[in-house]
C-alpha positions in Angstrom: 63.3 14.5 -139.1 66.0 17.3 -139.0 66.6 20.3 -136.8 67.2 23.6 -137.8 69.4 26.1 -136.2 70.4 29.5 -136.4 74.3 30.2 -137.5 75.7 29.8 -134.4 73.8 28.4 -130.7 70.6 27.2 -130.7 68.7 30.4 -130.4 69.4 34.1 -132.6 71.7 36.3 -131.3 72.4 40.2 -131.8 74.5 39.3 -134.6 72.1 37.0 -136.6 71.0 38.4 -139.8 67.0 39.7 -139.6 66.5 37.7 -142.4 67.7 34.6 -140.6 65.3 35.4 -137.2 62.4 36.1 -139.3 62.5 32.7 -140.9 63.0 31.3 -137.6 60.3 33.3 -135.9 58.0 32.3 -139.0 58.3 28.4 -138.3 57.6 28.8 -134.1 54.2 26.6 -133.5 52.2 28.4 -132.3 49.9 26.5 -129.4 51.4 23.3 -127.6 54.7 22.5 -127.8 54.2 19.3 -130.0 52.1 21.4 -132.3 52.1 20.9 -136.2 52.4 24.2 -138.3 53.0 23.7 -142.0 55.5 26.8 -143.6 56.0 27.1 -147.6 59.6 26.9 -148.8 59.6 26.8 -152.7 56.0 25.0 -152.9 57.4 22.2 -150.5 56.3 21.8 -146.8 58.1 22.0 -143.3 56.1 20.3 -140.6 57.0 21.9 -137.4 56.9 19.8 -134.4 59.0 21.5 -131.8 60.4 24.7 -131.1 63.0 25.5 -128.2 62.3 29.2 -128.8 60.3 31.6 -131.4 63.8 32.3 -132.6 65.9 29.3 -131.8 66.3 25.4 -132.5 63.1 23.4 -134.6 62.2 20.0 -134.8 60.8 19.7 -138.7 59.8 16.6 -141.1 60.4 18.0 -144.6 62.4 15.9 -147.6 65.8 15.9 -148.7 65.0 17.5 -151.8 63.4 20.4 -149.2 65.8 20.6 -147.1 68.3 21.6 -150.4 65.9 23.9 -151.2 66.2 25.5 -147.9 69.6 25.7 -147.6 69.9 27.8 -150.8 66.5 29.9 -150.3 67.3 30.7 -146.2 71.2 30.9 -146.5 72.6 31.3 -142.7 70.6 28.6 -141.3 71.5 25.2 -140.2 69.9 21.9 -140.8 71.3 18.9 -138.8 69.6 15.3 -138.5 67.9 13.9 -135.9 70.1 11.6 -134.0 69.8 9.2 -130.6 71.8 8.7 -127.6 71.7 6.2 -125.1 72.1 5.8 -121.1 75.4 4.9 -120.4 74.9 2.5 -117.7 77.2 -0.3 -118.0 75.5 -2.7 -120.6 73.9 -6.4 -119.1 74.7 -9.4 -120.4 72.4 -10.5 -123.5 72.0 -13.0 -126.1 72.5 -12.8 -129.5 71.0 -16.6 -130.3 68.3 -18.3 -128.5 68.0 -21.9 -128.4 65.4 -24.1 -129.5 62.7 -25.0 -127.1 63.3 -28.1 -125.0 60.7 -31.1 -126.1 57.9 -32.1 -125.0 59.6 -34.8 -123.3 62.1 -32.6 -121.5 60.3 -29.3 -121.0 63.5 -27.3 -119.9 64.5 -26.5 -116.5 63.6 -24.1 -113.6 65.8 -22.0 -111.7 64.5 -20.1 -108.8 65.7 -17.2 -106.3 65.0 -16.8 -103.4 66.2 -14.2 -100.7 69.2 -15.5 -98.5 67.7 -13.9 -95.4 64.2 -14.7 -95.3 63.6 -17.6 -98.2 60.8 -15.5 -99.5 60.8 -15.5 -103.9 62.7 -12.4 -105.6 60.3 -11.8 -108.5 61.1 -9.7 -111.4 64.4 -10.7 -111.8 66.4 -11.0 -115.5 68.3 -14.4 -115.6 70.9 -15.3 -118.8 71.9 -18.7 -119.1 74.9 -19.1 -121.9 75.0 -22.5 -123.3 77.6 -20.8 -125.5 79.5 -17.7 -123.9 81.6 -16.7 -127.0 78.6 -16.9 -129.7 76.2 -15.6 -126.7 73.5 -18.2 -127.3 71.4 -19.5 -124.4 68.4 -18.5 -123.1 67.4 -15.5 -120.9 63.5 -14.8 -119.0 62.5 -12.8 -116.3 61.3 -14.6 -112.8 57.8 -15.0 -111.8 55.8 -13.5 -108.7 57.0 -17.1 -107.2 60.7 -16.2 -108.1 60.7 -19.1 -110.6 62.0 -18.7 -114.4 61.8 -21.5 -117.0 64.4 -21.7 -119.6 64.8 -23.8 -122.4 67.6 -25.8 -121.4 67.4 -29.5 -120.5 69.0 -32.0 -117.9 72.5 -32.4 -118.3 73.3 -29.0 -120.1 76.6 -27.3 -120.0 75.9 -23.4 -119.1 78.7 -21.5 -119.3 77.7 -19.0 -117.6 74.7 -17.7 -115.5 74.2 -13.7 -115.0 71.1 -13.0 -112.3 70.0 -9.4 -112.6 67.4 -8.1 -109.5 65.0 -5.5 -110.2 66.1 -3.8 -106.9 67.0 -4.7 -103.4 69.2 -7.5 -104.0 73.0 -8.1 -105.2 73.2 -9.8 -108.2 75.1 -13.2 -109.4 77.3 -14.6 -111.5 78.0 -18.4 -111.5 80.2 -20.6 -114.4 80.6 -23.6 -115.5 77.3 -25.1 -114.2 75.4 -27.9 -114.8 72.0 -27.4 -116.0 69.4 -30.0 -113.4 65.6 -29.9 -113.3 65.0 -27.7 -110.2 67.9 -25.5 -109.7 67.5 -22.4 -106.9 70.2 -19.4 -105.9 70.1 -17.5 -102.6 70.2 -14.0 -103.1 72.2 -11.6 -100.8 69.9 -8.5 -99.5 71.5 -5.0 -100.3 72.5 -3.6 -96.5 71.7 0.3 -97.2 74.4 0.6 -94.2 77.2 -0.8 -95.6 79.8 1.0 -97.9 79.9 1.1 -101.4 82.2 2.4 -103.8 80.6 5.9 -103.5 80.5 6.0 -99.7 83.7 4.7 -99.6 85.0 7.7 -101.3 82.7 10.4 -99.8 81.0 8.9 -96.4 83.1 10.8 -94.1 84.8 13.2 -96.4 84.9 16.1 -94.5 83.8 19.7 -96.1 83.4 22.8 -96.0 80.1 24.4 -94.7 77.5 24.6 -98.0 76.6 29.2 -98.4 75.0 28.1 -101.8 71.9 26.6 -102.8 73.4 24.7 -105.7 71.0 23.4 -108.0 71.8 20.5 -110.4 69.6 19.3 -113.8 69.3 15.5 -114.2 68.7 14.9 -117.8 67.7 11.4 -117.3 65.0 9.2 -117.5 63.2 11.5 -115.3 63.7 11.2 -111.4 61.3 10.3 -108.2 59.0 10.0 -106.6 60.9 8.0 -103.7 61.3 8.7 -100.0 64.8 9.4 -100.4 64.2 12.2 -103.1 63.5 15.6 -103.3 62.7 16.4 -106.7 62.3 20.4 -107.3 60.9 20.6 -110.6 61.8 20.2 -113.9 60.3 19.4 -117.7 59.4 16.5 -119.7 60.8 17.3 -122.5 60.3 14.5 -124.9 58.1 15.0 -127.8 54.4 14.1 -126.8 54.2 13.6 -123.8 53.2 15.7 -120.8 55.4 18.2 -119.7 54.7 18.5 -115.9 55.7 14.7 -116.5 59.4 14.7 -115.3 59.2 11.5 -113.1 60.9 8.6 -113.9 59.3 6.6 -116.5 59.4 3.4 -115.3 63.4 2.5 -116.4 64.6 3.7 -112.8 68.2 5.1 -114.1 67.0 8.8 -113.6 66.2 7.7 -110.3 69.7 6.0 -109.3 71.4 8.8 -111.0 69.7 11.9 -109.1 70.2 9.2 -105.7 74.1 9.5 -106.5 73.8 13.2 -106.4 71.8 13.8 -103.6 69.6 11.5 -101.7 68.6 12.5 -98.2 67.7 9.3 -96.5 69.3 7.6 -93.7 70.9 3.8 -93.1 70.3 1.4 -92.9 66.2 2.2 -93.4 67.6 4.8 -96.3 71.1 6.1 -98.6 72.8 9.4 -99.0 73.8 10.6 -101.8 77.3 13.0 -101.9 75.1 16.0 -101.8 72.3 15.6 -100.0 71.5 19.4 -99.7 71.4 19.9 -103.0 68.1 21.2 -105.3 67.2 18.4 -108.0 65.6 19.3 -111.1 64.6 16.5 -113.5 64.4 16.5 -117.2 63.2 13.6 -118.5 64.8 13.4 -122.4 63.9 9.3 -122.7 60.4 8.5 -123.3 58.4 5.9 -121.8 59.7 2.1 -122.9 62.3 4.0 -125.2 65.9 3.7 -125.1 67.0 6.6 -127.0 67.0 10.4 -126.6 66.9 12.0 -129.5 69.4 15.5 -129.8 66.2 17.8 -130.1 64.8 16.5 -126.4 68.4 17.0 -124.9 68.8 20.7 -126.4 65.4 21.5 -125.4 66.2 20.5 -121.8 69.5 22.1 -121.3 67.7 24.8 -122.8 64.9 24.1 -120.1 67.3 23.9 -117.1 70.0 26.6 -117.7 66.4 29.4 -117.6 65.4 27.6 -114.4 69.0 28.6 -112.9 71.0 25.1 -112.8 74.7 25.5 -111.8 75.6 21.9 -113.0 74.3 19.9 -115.6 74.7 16.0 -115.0 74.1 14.0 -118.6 74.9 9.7 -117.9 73.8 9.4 -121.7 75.9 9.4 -124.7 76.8 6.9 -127.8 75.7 9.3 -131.0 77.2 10.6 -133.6 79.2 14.6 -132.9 75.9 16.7 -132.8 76.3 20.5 -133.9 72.8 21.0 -132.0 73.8 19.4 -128.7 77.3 21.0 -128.9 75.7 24.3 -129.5 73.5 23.7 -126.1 76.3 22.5 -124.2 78.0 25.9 -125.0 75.3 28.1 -124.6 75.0 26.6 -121.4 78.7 27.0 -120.9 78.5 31.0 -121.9 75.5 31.3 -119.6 77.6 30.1 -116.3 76.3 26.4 -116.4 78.8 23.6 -116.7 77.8 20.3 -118.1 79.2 16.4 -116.3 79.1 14.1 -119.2 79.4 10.3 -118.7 82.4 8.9 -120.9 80.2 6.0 -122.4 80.5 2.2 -121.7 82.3 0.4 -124.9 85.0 -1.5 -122.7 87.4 0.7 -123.1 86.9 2.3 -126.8 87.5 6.2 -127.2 85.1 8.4 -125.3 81.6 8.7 -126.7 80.0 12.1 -127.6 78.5 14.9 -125.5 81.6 13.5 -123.0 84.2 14.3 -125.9 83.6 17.8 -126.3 85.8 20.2 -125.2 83.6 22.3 -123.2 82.1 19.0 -121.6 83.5 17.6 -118.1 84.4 14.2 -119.1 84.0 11.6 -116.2 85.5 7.8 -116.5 84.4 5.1 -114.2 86.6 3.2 -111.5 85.5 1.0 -108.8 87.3 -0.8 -105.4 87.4 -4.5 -105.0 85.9 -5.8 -101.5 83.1 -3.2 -101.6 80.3 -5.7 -103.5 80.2 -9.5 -102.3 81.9 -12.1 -104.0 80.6 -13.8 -106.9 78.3 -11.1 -108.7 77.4 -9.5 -111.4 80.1 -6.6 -111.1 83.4 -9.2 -110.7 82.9 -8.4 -114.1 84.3 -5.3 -114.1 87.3 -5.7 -112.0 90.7 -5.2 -114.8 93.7 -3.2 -114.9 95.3 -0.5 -114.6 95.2 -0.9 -111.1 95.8 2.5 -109.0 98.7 3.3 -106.1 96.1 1.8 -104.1 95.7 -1.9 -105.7 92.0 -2.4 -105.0 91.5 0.7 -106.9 90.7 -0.1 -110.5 89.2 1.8 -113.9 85.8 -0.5 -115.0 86.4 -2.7 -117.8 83.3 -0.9 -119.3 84.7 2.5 -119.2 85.6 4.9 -121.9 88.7 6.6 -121.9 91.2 8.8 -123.5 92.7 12.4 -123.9 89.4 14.2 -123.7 89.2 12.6 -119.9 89.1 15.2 -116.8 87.9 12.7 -114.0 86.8 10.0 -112.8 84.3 8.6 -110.0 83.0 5.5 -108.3 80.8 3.8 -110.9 80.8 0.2 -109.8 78.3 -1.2 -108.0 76.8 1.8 -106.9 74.2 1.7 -104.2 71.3 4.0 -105.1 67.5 5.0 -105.8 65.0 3.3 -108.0 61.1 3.1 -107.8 60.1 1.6 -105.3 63.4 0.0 -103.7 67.5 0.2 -104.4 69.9 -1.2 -106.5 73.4 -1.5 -107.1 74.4 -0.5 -110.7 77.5 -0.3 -113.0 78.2 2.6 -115.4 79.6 5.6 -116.1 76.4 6.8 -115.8 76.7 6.2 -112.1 80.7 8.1 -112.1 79.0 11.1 -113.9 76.4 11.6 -111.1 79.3 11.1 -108.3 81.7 13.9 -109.8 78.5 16.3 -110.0 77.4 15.4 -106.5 80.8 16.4 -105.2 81.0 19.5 -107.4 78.4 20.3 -105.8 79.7 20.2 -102.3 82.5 22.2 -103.2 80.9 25.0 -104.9 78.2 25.1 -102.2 81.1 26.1 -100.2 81.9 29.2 -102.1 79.0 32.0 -102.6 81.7 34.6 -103.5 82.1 32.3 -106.8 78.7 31.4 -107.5 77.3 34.7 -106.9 79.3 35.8 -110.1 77.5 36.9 -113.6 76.5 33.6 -114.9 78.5 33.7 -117.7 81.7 32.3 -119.1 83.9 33.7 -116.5 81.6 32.3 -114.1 81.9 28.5 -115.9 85.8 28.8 -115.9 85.8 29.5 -112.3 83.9 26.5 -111.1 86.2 24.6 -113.6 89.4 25.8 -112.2 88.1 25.3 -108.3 86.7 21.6 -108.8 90.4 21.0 -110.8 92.3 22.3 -107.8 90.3 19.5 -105.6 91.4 16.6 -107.9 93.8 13.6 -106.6 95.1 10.9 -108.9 95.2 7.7 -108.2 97.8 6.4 -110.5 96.1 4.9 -113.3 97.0 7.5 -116.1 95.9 10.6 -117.8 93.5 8.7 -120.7 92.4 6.7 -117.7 91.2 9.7 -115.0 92.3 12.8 -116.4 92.9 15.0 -113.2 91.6 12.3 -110.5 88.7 11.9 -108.4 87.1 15.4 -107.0 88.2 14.7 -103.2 
């Protein structure tokens, strides 16, 4: 699969050559969006899939020997491959090397959870036992309705260490140097929606400004909502086959924590806020359902889809491919139209920061997080590692990506927020990304004089320079937060 693109954006401009926009107008489907339509390029065949516009970006199936064809018979077009990204919430702890199944005679063990408050079973929840930490082998399952998981480990066994993952509602665990015994159970701590977090910690009772502008943000996520706490505005499926007017989450619950971040309207301790609860949502789902990628076709379509539905911010917590031309080209088009894109610096522990976040017309957000603000003993101890910041419980995730191409940073550790059918506490940069936009938000809401401008590049530069002047470091160094946390 490849995607073709005029010479420069994703759609013709006044300066593309006629030749160039007929050839592109010539391959548009011409009924649904996912559509086939076969066009002739030296006796060879382009399938066309998808089309962002008549004259702009297509999603085609042709060979390599076509696509050489093409190049030398339609000279000023583009062809580009097909590539994937991925969320960039903070990656779980996984195997790599299961053991063997326990005998008949020792039929492995059971660990069950149960909730610390009440004693009633937490089903649905991801438990990874490492009999070997270093070569991550072990064994991993998922509880039962009865909160009970059986693993094939035996009496006696050394685990290393024991990650417990809940669906929603509950704080993780994280427990060492156990030893394995035939029934083994955990109490698990209840999430108190009242309580701070690393995000309402930051932005609880941060005091602004009056909002004079309906902002409105695109999420393109895994789709958002439906949840009590969300108000989802519209939006686009845009992944290849499937249904359009389809842009709730679909089923993965990271769109959902994501657009939470931004701007969740509920209220504690029944409920969570997000940083702008005022806000308009739109959702753009670019993963499919049970998929963990989103290809660069799917994300150019939607930030296609949400700069013509009038989105001031773009908030992206995916990233991990190759440099795109095609997602570069929609990030700037976006840019030249007056919309400016948050992009999640990725989650390698600590490698360079992953593309969109490293281009220069992206906002590039790190993660950090502050010790005492999850309960001892989970999941996101983890994370916890230096530099520290002028204030010592401040710290940038172990996860995070950083570098030059940084500009902020925001709370992305263990992050109260929005998932079907409950909450959850989540590590990523993914959840930073969401926090910088949600505050953006705030700020710009404040000023119509700014916002009311020709959405163009002027406009972009503005909101850039505002949100910059709002900035305060936190002493952990340039690569590490760029110009601070939005405040």
């Amino acid at each position: 699969m490849f995607i073709i693109l005029p010479p420069r954006g994703t759609v013709t401009r006044t300066e593309t050559s006629p030749a160039v926009r007929s050839f592109l107008h010539s391959l548009a489907p011409k009924k649904a969006a996912y559509s086939l339509k076969a066009a002739k390029v030296k006796n060879a065949k382009v399938k066309v899939y998808d089309s962002v516009h008549e004259n702009g970006a297509k999603l085609v199936h042709m060979s390599t020997k076509t696509m050489a064809s093409l190049k030398s018979t339609e000279p000023g077009i583009r062809v580009c491959p097909l590539v994937y990204y991925k969320k960039a919430a903070a990656p779980r702890a996984t195997l790599t090397k299961k053991i063997k199944k326990a005998s008949a005679a020792s039929a492995g063990i059971s660990i069950k959870l149960v909730s610390k408050n009440s004693n009633s079973p937490v089903a649905g929840a991801t438990i990874v036992a490492f009999t070997d930490f270093v070569n991550r082998t072990g064994d991993s399952g998922k509880t039962n309705k009865s909160g009970i998981v059986k693993l094939a480990l035996k009496k006696g066994d050394k685990i290393q260490r024991l990650y417990i993952y809940p669906e929603k509602d509950y704080w993780g665990m994280l427990k060492r140097n156990l030893t394995a015994s035939e029934n083994m159970e955990y109490k698990l701590e209840a999430i108190d929606l009242s309580a701070d977090d690393s995000l309402r910690h930051f932005y609880k009772n941060k005091k602004l400004p009056a909002a004079k502008y309906k902002i409105k943000v695109g999420v393109l996520d895994t789709g958002s909502g439906p949840h009590p706490d969300l108000v989802i505005s519209g939006g686009m499926n845009c992944v290849l086959g499937e249904e359009p007017k389809d842009y709730n989450d679909n089923g993965d619950g990271h769109g959902s924590h994501v657009a939470g971040i931004i701007g969740a309207h509920g209220k504690p301790p029944q409920g969570i806020r997000g940083v702008a609860p005022g806000v308009i949502i739109n959702s753009y789902r670019i993963f499919g359902k049970g998929k963990d990628g989103a290809t660069n076709f799917d994300i150019v379509k939607a930030i296609d889809k949400a700069v013509a539905d009038g989105c001031d911010i773009l908030n992206m917590s995916f990233g991990g491919g190759p440099a795109d031309p095609a997602v570069q080209e929609a990030i700037a088009d976006a840019f030249d139209k007056g919309t400016i894109s948050f992009v999640a610096t990725g989650n390698e522990d600590r490698s360079e920061v992953s593309f969109p976040a490293s281009y220069s017309l992206s906002i590039a957000v790190s993660a950090m997080g502050r010790k005492g603000l999850f309960p001892d003993g989970t999941t996101h101890t983890d994370t916890v590692a230096k530099p520290f910041g002028k204030d010592k419980k401040n710290f940038i995730a172990s996860f995070s990506n950083i570098g030059p191409e940084v500009d902020f940073t925001g709370p992305g550790v263990a992050v109260v927020s929005t998932v079907p059918g409950g909450y959850a506490a989540m590590d990523g940069t993914s959840m930073a990304c969401p926090a910088a936009t949600g505050i953006a938000a705030r700020y710009l809401a404040a000023n119509p004089s700014l916002m009311n401008k020709t959405r163009n590049q002027n406009r972009s530069v503005s909101m850039i320079k505002l949100l910059s002047k709002k900035a305060k470091l936190l002493g952990f160094g340039v690569e590490h937060e760029g110009n601070g946390i939005i405040l």
